[in-house]
C-alpha positions in Angstrom: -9.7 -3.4 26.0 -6.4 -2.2 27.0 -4.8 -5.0 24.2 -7.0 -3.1 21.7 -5.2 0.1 22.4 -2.2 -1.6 22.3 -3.2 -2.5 18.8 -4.3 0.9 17.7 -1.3 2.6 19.3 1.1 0.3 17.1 -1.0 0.8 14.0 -1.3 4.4 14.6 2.9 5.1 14.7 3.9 2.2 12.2 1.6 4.2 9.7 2.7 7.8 11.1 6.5 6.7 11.1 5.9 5.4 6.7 4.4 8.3 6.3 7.4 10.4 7.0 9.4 8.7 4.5 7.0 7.5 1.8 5.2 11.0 1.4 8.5 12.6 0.8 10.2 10.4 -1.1 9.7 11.7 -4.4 9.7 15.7 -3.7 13.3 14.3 -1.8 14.3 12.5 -5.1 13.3 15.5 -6.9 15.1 18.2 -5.0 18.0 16.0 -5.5 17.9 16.6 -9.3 16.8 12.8 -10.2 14.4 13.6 -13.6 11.4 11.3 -13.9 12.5 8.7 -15.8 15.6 8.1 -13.1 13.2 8.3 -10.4 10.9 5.6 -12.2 13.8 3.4 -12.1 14.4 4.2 -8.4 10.9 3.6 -7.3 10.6 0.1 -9.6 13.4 -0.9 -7.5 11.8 -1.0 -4.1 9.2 -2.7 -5.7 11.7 -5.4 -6.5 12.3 -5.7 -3.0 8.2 -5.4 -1.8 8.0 -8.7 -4.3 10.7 -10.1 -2.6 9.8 -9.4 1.3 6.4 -10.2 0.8 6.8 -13.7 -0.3 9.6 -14.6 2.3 7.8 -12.6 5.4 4.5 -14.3 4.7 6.4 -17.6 4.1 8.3 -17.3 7.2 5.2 -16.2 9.4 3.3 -19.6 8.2 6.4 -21.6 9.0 7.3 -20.6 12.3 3.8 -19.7 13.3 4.6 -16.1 14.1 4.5 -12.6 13.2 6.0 -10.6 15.6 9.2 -10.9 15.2 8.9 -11.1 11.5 7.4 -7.4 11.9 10.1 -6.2 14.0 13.0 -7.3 11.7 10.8 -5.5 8.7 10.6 -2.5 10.8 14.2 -2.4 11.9 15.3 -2.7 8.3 12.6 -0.2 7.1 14.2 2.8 10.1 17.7 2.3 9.0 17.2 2.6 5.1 14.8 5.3 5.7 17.1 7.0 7.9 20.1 6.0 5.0 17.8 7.5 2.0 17.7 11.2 3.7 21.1 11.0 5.0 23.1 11.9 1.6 22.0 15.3 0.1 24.0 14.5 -3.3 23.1 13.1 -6.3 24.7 9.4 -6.0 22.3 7.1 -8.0 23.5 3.6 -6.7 23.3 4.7 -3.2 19.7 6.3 -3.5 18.8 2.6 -5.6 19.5 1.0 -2.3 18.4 3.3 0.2 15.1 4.2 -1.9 14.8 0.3 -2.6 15.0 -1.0 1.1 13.1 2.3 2.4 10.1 1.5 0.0 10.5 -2.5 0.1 10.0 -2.8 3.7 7.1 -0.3 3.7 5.3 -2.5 1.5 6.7 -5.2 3.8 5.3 -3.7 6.7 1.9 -3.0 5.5 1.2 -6.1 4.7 2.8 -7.5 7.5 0.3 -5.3 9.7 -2.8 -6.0 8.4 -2.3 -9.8 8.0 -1.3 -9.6 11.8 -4.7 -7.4 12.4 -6.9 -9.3 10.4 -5.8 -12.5 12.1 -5.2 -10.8 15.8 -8.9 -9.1 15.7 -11.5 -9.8 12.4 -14.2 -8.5 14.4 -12.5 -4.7 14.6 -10.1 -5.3 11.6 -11.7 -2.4 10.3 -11.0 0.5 13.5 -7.5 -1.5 14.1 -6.8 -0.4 10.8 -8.9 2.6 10.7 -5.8 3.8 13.2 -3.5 3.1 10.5 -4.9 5.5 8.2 -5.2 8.4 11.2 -1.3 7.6 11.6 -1.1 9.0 7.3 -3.7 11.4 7.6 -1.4 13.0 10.8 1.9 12.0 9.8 1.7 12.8 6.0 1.0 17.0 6.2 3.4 17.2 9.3 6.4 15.6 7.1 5.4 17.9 4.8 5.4 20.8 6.6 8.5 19.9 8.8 10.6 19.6 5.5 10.0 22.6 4.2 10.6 24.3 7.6 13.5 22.6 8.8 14.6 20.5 6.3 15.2 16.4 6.1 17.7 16.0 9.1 14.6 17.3 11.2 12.7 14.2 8.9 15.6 11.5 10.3 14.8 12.8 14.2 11.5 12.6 14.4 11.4 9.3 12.1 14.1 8.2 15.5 11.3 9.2 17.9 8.6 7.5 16.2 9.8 4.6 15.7 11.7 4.8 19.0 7.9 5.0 20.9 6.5 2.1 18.5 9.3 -0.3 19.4 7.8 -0.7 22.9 4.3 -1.3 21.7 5.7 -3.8 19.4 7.3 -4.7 22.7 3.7 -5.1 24.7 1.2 -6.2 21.6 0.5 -10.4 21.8 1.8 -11.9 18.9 -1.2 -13.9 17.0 -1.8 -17.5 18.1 -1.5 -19.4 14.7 -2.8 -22.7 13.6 -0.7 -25.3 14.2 1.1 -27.1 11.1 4.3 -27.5 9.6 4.0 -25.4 6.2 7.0 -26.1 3.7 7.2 -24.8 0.3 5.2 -27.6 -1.3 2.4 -26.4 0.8 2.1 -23.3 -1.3 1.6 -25.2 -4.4 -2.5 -25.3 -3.1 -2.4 -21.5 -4.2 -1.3 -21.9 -7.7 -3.9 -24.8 -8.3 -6.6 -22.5 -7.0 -7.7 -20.8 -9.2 -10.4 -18.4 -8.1 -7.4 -17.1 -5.9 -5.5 -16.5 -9.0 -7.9 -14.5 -10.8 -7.9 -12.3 -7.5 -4.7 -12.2 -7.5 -4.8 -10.8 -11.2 -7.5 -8.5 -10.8 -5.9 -6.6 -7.4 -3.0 -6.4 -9.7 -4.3 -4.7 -12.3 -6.4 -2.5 -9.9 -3.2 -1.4 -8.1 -1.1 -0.6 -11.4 -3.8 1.8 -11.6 -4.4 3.1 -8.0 -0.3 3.1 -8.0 0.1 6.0 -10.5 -1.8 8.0 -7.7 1.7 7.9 -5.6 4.2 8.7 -9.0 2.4 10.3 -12.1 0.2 12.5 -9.8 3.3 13.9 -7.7 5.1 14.8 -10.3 2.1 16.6 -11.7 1.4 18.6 -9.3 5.1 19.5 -8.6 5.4 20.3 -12.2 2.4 23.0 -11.4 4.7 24.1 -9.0 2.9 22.5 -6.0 5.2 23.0 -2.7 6.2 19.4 -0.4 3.7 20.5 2.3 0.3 20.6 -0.5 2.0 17.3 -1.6 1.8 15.9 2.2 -1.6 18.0 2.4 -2.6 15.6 -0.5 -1.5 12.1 1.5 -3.4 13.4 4.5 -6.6 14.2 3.2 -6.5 10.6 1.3 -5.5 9.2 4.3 -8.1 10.6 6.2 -10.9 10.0 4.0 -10.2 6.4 4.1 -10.9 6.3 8.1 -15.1 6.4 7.8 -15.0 3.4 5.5 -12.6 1.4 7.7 -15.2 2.4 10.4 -18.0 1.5 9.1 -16.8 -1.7 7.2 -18.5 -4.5 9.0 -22.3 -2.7 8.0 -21.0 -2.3 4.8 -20.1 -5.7 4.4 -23.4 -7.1 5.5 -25.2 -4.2 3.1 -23.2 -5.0 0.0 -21.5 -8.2 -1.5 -17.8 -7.9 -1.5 -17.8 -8.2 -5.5 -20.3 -5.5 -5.9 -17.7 -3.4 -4.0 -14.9 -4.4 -6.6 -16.6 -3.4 -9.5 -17.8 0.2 -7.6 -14.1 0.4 -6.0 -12.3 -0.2 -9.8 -14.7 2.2 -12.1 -14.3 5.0 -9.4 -10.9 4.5 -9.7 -11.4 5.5 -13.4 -13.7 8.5 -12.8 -10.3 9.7 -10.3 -7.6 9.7 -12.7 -9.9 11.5 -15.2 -10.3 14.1 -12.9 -6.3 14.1 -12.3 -5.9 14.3 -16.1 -8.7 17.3 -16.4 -8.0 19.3 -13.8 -4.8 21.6 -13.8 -4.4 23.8 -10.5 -2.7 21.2 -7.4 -5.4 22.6 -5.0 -7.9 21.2 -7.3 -5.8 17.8 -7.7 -6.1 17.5 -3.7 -9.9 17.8 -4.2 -10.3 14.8 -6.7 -7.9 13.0 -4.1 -10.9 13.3 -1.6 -12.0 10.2 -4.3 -9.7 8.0 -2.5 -13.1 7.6 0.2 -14.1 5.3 -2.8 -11.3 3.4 -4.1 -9.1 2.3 -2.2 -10.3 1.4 1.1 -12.6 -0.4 -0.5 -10.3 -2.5 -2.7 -8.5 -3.1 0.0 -11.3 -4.4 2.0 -12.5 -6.5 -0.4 -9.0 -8.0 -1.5 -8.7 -9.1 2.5 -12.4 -11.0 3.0 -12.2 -12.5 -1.0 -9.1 -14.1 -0.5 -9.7 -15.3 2.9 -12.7 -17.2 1.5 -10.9 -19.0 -1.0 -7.9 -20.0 0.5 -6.9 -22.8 3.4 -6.9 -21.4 7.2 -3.2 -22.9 7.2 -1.9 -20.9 4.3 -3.9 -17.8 5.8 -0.5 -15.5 6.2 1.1 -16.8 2.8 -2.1 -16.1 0.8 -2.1 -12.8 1.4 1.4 -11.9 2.0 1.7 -13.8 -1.7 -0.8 -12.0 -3.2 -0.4 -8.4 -1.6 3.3 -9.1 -3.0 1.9 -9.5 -6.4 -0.7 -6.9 -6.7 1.2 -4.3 -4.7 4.5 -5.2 -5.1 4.2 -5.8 -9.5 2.1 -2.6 -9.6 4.7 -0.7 -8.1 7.1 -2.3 -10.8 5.8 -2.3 -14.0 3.7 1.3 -13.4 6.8 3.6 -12.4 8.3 1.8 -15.4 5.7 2.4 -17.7 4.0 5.5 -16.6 7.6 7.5 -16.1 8.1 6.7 -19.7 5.1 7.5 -21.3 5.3 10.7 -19.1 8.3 12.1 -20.8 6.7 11.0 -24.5 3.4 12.3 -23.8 3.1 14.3 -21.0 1.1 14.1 -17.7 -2.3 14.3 -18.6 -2.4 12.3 -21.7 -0.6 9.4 -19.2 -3.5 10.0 -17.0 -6.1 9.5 -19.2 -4.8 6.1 -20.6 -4.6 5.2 -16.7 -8.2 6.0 -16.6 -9.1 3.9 -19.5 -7.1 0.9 -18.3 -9.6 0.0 -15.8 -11.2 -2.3 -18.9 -8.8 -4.6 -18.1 -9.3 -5.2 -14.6 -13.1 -5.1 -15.2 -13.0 -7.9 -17.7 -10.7 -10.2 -15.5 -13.8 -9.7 -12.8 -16.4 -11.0 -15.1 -14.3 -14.0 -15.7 -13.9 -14.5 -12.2 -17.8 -14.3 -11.2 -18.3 -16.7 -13.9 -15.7 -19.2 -12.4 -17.3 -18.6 -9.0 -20.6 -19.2 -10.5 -19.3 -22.6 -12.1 -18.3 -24.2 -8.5 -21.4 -23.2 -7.0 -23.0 -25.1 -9.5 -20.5 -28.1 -9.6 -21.0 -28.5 -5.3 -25.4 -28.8 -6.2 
């Protein structure tokens, strides 16, 4: 038991210490002058570096059998580019590419690094371990908030110190995961781009998260163009944060209740019905409300994206396929949307961006069809 808490106390600051930087990244940007088209670019470019990290960290966790120390590098690189993005109050563009880029990479990094290590350390209570991880936002998120506006961001940089000061020893005490023995080279990983029920996955979480991405860019800058303050817009982490902790509680009965791909299709047209609201409603306290959506979205995306892809690929390649395709799905999305959504943004305005997020889940919901009727193929191949 006292492992467990080991487990939870780790996933509890690693999520608390993210959410310091990653909930006030964009008011940050903001206050700094950077318009939305600038910060598109800036945010794109840690997801060039989420694509990158999560393809060589899974890799590397595969190949040496370990994930430990893969965390901790991911970690120390994510403290000292978060600590480097807050440091320089002025306006200098390539410096903030860098610091914004490595600060937001190795989130992405780190995530995914987590629950990999989670799912493989504990399945049985993946879904409390990570239900910590979301208590660690729903805490974290409103206190960044709130300590920004009081005290400003070099009261951000300490307490992102003491965090991440306090989790470094429960990296320190947590058992690494015991994984299955096996050299695993590069041609190993050519099993994933022959299969191709984990492609279509792979295509379908991406297309869900270009969606479920805008929540972090298009709806910020909504609600601080309504003149919403940094603390509603850590209010509005928090209480997404939070409502993802009964779901992550409760996911093991909801498993057994409902199929995994009856909870994609639910997850991705509630994920339609939210950005709707975001494009309808137009006072930020009522923008937090719809937020309280996120009960239905993405917890259970995520969910599903972790038991679907463990089903189709090899135990061997367990840390790649995921790491690969959380790289692709999370670390594409938050690409291509800053890119896209930034720009149509500034030609069309918030709302009208919003709804064409809404209707985009059409494409995500096709892709699923196609999948089930691959799945449905091979079931009938093996009789």
């Amino acid at each position: 038991m006292m492992r467990r808490w080991n487990y939870y106390c780790l996933n509890f600051l690693s999520f608390f210490a993210i959410s310091l930087v990653n909930t006030q990244m964009i008011p940050y940007l903001s206050t700094l002058g950077y318009d939305v088209v600038q910060r598109g670019y800036l945010l794109a470019a840690n997801a060039c570096i989420a694509i990158i990290g999560q393809f060589l960290f899974g890799y590397l966790c595969d190949r040496f059998r370990h994930i430990k120390p893969f965390f901790t590098l991911a970690y120390v690189l994510f403290l000292l580019s978060g600590l480097m993005l807050f440091w320089m109050s002025n306006q200098l563009f390539w410096y903030h590419l860098v610091s914004a880029a490595l600060s937001g990479g190795m989130v992405k990094v780190i995530m995914g690094l987590n629950e990999t290590w989670m799912l493989e350390a504990d399945g049985e209570h993946y879904g409390v371990l990570r239900c910590f991880g979301a208590l660690g936002l729903t805490l974290g998120s409103p206190f960044a908030g709130w300590l920004s506006d009081a005290f400003g961001y070099g009261a951000l940089m300490i307490s992102l110190a003491v965090v991440s000061g306090l989790n470094f020893l429960f990296i320190y005490l947590v058992r690494d995961v015991q994984k299955q023995a096996g050299t695993i080279h590069l041609s190993s990983l050519q099993q994933l781009v022959k299969n191709r029920p984990y492609l279509l996955l792979v295509l379908i979480y991406l297309l869900v998260y270009m969606i479920g991405t805008a929540d972090q860019y298009v709806v910020v800058d909504k609600m601080l163009e309504l003149g919403a303050s940094r603390a509603v817009v850590g209010f509005k982490w928090a209480l997404q944060s939070f409502m993802e902790v009964p779901l992550f509680l409760f996911a093991g009965k909801l498993l057994k209740r409902f199929q995994p791909k009856v909870l994609l299709v639910f997850g991705t047209v509630m994920y339609g019905i939210k950005f709707a609201l975001y494009a309808f409603l137009q006072n930020e306290w009522a923008i937090v409300a719809a937020a309280s959506l996120q009960l239905v979205t993405l917890p259970i995306i995520l969910l599903t994206s972790k038991v679907l892809i463990q089903a189709v690929t090899p135990k061997q390649l367990c840390s790649s396929a995921q790491m690969f395709a959380m790289g692709i799905f999370i670390g594409v999305s938050g690409l291509i949307t800053p890119l896209i959504t930034s720009n149509l943004a500034a030609a069309l305005g918030y709302d009208a961006t919003l709804y064409l997020v809404a209707a985009f889940i059409s494409a995500p919901l096709f892709v699923i069809w196609l999948y089930l009727r691959v799945m449905r193929q091979a079931e009938q191949t093996e009789k």
